[in-house]
ZAGU-825109 format. One line per field, with one value per residue: x, y, z of N, C-alpha, C in turn; residue in three letters. Coordinates in steps of 0.001 Angstrom, whole numbers, m for minus. Layout:
n.px <- (X  ...);
n.py <- (Y  ...);
n.pz <- (Z  ...);
ca.px <- (X  ...);
ca.py <- (Y  ...);
ca.pz <- (Z  ...);
c.px <- (X  ...);
c.py <- (Y  ...);
c.pz <- (Z  ...);
aa <- (ALA  ...);
% end
This chain:
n.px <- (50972  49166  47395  45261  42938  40471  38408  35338  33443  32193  29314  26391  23300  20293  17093  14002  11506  11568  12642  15574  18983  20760  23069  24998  26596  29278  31215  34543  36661  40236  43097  46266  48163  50526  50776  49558  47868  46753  44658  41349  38646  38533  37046  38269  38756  40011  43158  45955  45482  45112  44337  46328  48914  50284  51648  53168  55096  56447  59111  61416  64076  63504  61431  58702  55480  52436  48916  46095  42913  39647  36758  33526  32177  32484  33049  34513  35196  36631  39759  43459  46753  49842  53547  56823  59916  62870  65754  68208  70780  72603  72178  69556  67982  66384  65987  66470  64483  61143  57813  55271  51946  49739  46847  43541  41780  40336  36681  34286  31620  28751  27622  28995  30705  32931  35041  35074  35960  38309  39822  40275  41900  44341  45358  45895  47640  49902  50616  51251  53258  55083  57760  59133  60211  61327  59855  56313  54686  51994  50449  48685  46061  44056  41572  42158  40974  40195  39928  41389  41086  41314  44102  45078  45007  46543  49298  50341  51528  51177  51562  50990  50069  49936  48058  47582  45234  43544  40895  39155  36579  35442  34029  35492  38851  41271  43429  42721  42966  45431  48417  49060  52079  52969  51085  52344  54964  54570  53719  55882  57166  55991  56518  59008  59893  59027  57390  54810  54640  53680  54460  55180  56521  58788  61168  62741  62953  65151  66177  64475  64333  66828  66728  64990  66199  68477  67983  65973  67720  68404  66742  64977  63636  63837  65339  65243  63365  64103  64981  62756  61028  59438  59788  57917  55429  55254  54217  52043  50335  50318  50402  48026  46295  45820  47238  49865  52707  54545  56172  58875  59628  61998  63845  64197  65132  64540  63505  61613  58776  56318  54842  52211  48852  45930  42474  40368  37980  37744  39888  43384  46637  49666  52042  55071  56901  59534  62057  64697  65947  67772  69564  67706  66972  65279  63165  61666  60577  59531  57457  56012  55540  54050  51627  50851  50190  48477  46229  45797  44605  42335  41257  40613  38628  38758  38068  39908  43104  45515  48504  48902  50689  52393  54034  54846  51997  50949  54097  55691  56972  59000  57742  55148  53990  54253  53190  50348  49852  48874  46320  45591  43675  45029  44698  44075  45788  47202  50243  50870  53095  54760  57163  58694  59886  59505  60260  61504  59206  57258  58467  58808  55778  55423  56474  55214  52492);
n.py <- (82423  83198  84758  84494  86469  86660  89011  90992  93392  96589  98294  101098  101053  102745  102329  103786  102622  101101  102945  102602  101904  99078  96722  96029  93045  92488  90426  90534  88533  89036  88612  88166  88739  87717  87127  87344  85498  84180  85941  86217  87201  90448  93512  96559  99291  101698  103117  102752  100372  98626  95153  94389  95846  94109  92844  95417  95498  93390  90897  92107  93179  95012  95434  94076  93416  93504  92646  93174  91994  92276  90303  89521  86949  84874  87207  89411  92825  95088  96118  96462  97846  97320  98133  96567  97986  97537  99949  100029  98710  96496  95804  93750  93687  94231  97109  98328  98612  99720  100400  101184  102807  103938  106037  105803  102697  100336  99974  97449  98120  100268  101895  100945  100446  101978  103398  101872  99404  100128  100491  98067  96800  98522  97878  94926  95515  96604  94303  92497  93561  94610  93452  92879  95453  98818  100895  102454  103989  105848  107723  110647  110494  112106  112586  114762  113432  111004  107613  108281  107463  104729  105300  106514  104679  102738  103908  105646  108733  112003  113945  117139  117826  118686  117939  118604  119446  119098  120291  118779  119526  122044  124915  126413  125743  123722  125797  128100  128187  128496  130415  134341  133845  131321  130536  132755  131101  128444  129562  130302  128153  126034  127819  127494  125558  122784  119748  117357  113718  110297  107477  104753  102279  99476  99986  102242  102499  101747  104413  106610  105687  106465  109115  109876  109292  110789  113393  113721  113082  114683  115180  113411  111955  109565  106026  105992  104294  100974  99981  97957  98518  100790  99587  97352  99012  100184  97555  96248  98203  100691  99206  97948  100142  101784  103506  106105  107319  110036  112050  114941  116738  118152  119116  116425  115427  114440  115932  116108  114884  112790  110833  108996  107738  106176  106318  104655  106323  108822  109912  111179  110262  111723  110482  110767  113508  115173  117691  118872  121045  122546  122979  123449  125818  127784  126915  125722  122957  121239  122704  122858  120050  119197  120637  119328  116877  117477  118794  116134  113865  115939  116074  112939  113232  112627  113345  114795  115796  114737  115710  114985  114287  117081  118356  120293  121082  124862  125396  127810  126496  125532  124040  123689  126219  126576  124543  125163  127391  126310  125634  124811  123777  123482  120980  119820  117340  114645  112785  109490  108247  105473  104928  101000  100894  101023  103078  105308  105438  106537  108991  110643  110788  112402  114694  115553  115570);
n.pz <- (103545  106330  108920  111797  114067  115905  116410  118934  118241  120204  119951  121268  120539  119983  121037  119471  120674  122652  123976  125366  125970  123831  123549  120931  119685  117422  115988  114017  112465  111724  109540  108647  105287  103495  101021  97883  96189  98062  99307  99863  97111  96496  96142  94173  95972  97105  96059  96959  98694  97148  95945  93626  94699  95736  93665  92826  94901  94692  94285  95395  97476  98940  99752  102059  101273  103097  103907  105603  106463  107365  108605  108244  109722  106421  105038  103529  105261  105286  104286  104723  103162  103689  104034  104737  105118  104480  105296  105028  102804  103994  106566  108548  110522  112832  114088  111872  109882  108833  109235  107130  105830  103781  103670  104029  104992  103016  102676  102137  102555  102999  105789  107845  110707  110733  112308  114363  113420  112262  114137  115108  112688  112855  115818  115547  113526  114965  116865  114727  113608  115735  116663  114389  113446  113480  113768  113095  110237  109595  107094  105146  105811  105070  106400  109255  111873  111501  112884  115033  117990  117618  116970  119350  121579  120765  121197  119290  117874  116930  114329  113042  109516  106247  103092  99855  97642  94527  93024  90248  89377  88877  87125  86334  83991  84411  83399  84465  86453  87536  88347  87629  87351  86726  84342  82597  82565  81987  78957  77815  78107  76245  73798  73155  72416  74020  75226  75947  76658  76906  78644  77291  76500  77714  77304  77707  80265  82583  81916  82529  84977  86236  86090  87332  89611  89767  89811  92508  94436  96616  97244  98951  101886  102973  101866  98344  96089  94838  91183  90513  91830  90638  87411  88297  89018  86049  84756  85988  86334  84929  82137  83344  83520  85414  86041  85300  83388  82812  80137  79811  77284  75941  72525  72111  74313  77830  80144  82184  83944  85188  87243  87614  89875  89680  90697  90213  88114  90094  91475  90809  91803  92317  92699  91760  91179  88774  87678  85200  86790  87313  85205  82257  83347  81898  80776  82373  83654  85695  85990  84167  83948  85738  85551  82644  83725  85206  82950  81973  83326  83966  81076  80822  82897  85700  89100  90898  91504  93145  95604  97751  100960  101604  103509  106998  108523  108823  108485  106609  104127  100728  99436  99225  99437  96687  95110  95502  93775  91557  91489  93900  97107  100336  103104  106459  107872  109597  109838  111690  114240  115405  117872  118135  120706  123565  125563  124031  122444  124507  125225  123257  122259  124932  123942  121376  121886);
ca.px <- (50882  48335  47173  43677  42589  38834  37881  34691  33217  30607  28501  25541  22127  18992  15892  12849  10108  11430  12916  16610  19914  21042  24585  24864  27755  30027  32210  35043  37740  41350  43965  47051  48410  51826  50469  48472  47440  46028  43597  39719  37759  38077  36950  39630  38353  41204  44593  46762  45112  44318  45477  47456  50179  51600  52398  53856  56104  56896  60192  62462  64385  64179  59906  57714  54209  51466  47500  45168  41906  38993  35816  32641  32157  33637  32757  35783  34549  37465  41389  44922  47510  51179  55073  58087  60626  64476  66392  69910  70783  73453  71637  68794  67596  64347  66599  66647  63313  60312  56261  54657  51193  48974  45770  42370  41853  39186  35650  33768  30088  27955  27188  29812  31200  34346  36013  35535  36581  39421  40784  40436  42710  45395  45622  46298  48995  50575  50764  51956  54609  55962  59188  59815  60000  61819  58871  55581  54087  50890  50161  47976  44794  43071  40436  42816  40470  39886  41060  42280  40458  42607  46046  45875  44543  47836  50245  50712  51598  51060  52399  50418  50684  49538  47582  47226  44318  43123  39547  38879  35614  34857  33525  36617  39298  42740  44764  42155  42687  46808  48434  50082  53382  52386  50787  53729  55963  54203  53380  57161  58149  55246  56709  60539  59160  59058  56274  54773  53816  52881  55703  54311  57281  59873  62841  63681  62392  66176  66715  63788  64620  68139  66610  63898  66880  69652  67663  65364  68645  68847  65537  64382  63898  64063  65968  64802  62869  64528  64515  61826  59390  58843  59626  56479  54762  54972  53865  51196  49201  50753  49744  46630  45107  45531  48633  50526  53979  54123  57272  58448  60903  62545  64709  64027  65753  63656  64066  61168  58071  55828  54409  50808  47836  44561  41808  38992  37442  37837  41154  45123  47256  50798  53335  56517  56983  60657  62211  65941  65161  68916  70242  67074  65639  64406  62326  60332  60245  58567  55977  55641  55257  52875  50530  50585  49856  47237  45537  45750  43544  40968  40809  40339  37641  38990  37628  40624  44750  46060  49370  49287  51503  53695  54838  53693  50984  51599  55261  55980  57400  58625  56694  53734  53974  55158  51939  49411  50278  48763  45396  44721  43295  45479  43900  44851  45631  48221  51122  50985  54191  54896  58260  58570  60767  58544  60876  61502  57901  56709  58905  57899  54421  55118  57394  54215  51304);
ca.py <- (82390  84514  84671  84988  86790  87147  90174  92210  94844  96583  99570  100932  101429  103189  101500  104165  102070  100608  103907  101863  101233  97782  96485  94650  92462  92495  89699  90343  87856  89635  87790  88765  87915  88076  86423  87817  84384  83770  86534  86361  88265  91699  94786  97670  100415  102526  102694  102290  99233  97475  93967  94392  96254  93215  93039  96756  95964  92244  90738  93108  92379  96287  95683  93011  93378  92473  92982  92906  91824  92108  89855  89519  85886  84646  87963  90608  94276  96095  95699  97322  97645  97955  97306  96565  98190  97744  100775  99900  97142  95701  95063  93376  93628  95066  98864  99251  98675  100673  99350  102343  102661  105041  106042  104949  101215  100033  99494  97192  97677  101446  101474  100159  101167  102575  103924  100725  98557  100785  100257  96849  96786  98943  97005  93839  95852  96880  93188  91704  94330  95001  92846  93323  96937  99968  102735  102374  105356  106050  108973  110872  110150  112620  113261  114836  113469  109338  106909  109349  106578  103362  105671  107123  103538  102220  104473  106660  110214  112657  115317  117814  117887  119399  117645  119695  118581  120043  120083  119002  119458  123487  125301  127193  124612  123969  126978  129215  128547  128574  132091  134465  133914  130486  130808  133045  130281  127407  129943  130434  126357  125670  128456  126890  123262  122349  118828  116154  112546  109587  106305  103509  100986  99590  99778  103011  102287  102390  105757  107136  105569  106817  110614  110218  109340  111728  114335  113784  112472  115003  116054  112135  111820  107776  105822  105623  103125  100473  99917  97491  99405  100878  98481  96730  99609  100289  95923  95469  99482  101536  98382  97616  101364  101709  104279  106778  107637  110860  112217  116171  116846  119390  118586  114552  114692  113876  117378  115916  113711  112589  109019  108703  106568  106064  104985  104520  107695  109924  110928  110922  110625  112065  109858  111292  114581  115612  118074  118867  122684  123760  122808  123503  126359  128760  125845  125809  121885  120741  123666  122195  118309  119092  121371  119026  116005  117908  118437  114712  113916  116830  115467  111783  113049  112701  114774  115268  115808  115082  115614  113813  114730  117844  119418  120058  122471  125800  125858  128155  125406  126110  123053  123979  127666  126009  123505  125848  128093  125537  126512  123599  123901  122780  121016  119901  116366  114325  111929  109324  107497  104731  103460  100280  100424  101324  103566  105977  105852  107286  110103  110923  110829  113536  115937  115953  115570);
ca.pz <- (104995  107088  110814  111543  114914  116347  118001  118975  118539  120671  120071  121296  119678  121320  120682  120019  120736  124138  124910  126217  125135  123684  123690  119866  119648  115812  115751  113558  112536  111185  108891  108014  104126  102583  99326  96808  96130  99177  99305  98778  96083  96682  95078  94535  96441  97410  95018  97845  99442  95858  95876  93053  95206  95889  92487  92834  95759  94785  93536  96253  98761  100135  100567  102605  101627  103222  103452  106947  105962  108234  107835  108898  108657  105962  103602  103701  105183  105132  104267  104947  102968  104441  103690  105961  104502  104772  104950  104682  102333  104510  107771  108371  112045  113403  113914  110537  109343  109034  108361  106221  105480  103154  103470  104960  104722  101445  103514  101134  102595  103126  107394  108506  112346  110157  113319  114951  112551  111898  115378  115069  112023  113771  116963  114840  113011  115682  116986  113879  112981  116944  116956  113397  112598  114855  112815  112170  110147  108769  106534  104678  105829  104840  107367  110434  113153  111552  113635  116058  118818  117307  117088  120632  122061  120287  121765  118500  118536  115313  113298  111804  108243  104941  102084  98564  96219  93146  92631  88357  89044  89279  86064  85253  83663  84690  82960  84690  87920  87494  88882  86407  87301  86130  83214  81950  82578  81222  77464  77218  77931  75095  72575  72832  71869  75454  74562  77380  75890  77790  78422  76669  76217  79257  77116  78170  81666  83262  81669  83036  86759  86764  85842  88873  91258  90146  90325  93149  95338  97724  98297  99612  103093  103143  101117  97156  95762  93926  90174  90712  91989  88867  86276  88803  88480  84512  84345  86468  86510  83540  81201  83097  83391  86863  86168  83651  83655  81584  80389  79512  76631  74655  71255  71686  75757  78727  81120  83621  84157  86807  87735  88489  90136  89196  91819  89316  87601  90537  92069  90309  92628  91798  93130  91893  89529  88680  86855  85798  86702  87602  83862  82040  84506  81197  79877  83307  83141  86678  86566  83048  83488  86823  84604  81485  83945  85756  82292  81523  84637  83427  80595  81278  83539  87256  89932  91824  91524  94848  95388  98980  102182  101272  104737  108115  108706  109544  108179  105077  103125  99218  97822  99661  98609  95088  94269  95933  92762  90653  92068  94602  98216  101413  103825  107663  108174  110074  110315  112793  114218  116910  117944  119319  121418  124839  125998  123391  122198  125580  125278  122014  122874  125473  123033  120075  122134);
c.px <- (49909  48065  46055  43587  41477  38830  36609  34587  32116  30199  26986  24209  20337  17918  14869  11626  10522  12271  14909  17512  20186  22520  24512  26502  28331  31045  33003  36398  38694  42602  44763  47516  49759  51692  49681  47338  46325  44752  42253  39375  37435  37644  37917  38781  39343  42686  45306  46407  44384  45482  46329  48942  50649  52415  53406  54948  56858  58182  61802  62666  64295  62504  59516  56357  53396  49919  46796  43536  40933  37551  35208  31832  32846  33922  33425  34769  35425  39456  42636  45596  49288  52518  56054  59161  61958  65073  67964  70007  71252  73146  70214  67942  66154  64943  66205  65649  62151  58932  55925  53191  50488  47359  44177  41909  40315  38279  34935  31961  30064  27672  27793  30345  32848  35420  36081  36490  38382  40602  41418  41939  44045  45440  46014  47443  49795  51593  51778  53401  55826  57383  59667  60766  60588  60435  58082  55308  52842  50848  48964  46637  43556  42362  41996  42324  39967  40688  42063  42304  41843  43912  45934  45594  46198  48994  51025  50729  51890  51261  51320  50846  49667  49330  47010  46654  43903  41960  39383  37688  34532  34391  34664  37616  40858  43471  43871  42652  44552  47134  49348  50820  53551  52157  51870  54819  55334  53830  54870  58355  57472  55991  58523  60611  59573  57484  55907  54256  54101  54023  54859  55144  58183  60753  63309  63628  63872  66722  66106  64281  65982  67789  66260  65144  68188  69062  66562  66206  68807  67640  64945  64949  64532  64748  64677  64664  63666  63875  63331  60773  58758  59299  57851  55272  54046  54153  52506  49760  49485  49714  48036  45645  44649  46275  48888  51902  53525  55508  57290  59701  60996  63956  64848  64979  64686  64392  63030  60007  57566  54933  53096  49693  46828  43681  40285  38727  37720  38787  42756  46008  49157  52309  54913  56261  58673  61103  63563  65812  66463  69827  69334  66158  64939  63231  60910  59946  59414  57539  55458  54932  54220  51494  49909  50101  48499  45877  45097  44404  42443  40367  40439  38837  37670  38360  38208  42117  45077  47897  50039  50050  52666  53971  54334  53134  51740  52965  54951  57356  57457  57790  55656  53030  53752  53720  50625  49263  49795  46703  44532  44603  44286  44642  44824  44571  46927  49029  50916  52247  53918  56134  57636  59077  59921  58963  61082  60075  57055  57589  58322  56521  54044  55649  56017  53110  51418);
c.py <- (83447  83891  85319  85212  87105  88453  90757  93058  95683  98218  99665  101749  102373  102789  102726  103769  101593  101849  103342  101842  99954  97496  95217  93939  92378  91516  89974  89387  88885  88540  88922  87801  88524  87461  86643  86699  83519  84727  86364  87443  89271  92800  95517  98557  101768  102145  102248  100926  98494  95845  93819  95148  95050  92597  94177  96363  94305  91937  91913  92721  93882  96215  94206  93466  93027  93234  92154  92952  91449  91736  89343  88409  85257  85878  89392  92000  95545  95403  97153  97157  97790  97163  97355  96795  98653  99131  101326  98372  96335  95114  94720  93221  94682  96736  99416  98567  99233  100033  100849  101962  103935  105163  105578  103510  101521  99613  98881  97113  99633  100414  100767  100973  101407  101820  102683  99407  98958  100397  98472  96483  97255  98432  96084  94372  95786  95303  92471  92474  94482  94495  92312  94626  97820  101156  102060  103640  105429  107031  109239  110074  110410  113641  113178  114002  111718  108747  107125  108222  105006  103744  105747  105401  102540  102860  105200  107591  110643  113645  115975  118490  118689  118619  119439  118834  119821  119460  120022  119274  121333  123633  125907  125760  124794  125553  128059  129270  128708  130469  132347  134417  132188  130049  131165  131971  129225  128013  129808  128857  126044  126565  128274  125505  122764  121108  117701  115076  111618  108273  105556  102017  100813  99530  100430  103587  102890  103843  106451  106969  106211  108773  111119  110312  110210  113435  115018  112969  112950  115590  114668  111918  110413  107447  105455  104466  102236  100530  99029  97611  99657  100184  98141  98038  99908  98642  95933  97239  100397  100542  98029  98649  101729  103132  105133  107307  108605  111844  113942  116032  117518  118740  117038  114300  115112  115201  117066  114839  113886  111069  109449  107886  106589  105515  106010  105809  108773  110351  110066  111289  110683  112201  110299  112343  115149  116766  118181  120898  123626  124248  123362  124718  127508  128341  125541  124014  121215  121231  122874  121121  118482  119964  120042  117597  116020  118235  116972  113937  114546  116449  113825  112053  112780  113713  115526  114997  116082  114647  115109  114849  115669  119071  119740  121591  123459  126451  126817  127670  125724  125262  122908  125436  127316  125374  124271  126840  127653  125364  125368  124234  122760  122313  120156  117970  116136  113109  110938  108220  106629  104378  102171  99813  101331  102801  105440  106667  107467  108926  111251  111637  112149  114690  116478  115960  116305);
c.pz <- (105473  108790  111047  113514  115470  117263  117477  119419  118483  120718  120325  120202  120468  120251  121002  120913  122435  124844  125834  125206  124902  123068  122011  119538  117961  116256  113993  112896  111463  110941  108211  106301  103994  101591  99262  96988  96864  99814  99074  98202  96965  95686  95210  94518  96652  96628  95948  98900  98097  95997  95169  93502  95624  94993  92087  93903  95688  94340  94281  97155  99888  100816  100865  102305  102121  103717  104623  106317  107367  107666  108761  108944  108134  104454  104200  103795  104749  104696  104393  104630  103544  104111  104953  104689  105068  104604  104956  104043  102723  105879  107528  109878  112163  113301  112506  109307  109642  108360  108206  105392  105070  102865  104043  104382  103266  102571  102231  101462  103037  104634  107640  110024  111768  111131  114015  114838  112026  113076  115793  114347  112493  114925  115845  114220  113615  116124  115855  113296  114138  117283  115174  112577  113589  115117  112564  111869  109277  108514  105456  104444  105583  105742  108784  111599  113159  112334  114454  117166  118788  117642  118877  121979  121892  120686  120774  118639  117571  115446  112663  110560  107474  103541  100978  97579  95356  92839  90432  88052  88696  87498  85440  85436  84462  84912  83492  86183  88282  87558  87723  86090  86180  84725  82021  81729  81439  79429  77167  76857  76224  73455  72391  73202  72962  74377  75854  76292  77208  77504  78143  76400  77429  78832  77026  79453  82426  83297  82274  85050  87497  86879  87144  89659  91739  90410  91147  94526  96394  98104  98647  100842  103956  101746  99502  96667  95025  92535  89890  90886  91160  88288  87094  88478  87282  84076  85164  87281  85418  82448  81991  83269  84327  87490  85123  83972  82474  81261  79491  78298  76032  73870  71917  73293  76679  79808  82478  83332  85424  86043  88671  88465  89902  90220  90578  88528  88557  91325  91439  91666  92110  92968  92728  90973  89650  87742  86642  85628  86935  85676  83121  82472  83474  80698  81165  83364  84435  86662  85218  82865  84693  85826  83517  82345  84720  84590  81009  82271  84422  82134  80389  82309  84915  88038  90619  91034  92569  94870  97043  100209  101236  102515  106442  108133  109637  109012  106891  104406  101623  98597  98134  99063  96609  94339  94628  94143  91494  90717  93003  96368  99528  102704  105366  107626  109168  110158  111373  113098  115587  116729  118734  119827  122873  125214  125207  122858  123054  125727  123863  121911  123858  124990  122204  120685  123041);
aa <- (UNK  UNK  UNK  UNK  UNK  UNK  UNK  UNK  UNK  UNK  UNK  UNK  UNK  UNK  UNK  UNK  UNK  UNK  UNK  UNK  UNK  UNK  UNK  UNK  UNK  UNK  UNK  UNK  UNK  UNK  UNK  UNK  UNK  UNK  UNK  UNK  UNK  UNK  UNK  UNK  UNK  UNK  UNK  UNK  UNK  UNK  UNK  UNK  UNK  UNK  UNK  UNK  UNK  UNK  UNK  UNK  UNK  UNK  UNK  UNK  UNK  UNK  UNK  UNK  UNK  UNK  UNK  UNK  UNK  UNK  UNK  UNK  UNK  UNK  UNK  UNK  UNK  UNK  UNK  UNK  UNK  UNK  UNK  UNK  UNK  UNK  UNK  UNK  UNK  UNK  UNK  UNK  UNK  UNK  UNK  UNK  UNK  UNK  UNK  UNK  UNK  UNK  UNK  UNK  UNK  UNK  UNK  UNK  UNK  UNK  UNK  UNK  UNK  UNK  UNK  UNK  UNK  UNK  UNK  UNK  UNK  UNK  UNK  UNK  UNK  UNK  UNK  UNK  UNK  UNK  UNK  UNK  UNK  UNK  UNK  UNK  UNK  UNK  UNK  UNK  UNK  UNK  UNK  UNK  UNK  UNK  UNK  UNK  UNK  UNK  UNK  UNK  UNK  UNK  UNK  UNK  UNK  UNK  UNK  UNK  UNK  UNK  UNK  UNK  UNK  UNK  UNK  UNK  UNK  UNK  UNK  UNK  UNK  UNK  UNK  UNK  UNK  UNK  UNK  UNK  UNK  UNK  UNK  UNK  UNK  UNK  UNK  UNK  UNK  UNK  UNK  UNK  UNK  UNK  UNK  UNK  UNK  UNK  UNK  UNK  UNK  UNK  UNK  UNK  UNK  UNK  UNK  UNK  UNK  UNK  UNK  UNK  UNK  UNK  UNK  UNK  UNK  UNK  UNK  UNK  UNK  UNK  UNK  UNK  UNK  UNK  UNK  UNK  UNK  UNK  UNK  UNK  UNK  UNK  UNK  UNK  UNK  UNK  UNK  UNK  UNK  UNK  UNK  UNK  UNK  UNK  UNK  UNK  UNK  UNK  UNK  UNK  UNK  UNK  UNK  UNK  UNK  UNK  UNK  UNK  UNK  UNK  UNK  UNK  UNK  UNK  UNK  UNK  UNK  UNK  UNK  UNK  UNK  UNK  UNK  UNK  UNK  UNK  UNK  UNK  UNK  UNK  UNK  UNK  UNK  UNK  UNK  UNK  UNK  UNK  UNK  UNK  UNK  UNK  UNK  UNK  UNK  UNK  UNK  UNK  UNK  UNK  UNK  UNK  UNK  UNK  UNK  UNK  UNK  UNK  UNK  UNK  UNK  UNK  UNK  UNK  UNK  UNK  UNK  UNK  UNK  UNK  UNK  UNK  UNK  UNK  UNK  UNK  UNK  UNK  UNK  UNK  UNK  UNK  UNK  UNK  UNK  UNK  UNK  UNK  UNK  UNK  UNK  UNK  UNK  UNK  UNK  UNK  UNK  UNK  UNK  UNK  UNK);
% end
């Protein structure tokens, strides 16, 4: 199923030679998809807007995927990935669902009117999600100031937050740029057979999912992913090289791990890292499995370890304090939310802005 919408979009140009401005018209048409299937040939530009996430979020009854494709013609410029996601298993009503989206849409052409195109895409969201969903939220965008035009046009109202990346590209390596408290920790996990290796089979997939959720239970703000997620994950980006699940262990038991994304050669993005650090806390096992997954990435050749939205700017936050330590740069981005419920929104709107 999809739903195709026309709109343009007009910017101007100044003409040296006649000295004047000229008004050039962009006709875009926008389609929504909830099947893979039904997609045209895209490239995967961005991990979080690759078509294969609808292979990552398929087969659940807690996610709706679906994928805004904007085209110029009939030859795709840009796309958006986004889920509706249930957050109580027992109701099912617009209250208690939330549309969640990551990241800046995939542009598939150089000179493109981004920001325009961008707004395009968000208006159409808005539309197609508004009497489904209570929440929309977009995050980590990166650039604080993209699509500022589309959100505040849409009646969004943002949070300032805190992205932490890790540059792989400097001259000194990893373990140089790690602080000494650091260091110390991670020589003493290594010299009491602390070991990281890499998941390679799914038949001890459940063991692994039950580790992530007992001991990442009370620090999740929204409800935890189903077992599905990952299993989809490990099937359709682990096996095709898109992904790595990487696991930590001392004497042959599993003490932590982290789950991460691949967008081509140049940025890991590190979707979950766990450790069990209250049972375990001499062994150092999170500072451990984030180190040993950060030199997985360096070596593979990435340019970046981004460890995404961790807090809002400004606060002194421990897992901002905590991953900084690891020797990555924070930078200023933001959150953006809409209810839609009119009412509430508008209040909202005047509390954060």
């Amino acid at each position: 199923m999809c739903l195709c919408i026309k709109y343009q979009v007009f910017y101007l140009c100044l003409s040296k030679q006649a000295n004047r401005c000229q008004v050039i018209v962009m006709k875009y048409s926008v389609k929504t998809f909830y099947r893979k299937e039904e997609l045209p040939p895209m490239e995967e530009r961005n991990f979080f807007h690759y078509a294969s996430a609808f292979d990552w979020y398929s087969k659940s009854p807690t996610y709706t995927p679906f994928m805004i494709v904007a085209f110029d013609g009939e030859k795709p410029v840009a796309s958006l990935f986004a889920i509706i996601m249930r957050i109580n298993r027992f109701f099912r009503g617009k209250l208690f669902k939330r549309c969640f989206i990551t990241q800046q849409p995939s542009f598939f052409e150089e000179n493109l009117p981004q920001i325009d195109i961008f707004q395009t895409l968000i208006t159409h969201l808005v539309e197609e999600v508004k009497h489904k969903v209570f929440l929309i939220r977009y995050d980590n965008l990166g650039n604080a100031i993209f699509g500022y035009k589309g959100f505040r046009e849409n009646k969004f109202y943002s949070v300032k937050w805190i992205n932490i990346r890790n540059s792989l590209q400097r001259k000194r390596k990893i373990w140089d740029q790690l602080s000494a408290s650091r260091k110390n920790q991670i020589n003493k996990a290594v010299k009491r057979g602390v070991t990281m290796e890499e998941f390679v089979t799914e038949e001890n997939l459940p063991e692994i999912y039950k580790l992530i959720k007992d001991t990442n239970y009370k620090k999740i703000s929204r409800r935890f992913p189903p077992y599905q997620y990952f299993e989809n994950f490990f099937c359709h980006y682990v096996k095709e090289e898109k992904g790595k699940i990487v696991l930590t262990r001392h004497q042959g038991k599993i003490i932590g791990g982290a789950i991460l994304g691949f967008e081509k050669k140049d940025t890991v993005y590190c979707l979950y890292y766990w450790g069990k650090s209250k049972r375990y806390k001499m062994l150092y096992p999170t500072i451990f499995t984030i180190y040993s997954a950060m030199k997985t990435a360096e070596k593979h050749g990435f340019h970046y370890f981004d460890f995404m939205d961790v807090g809002f700017l400004h606060k002194n936050a421990g897992r901002s304090r905590f991953l900084l330590q690891f020797g990555g740069k924070q930078r200023a981005t933001r959150r953006w939310y809409r209810f839609n419920w009119g009412l509430l929104n508008f209040f909202a709107n005047q509390i954060y802005d």
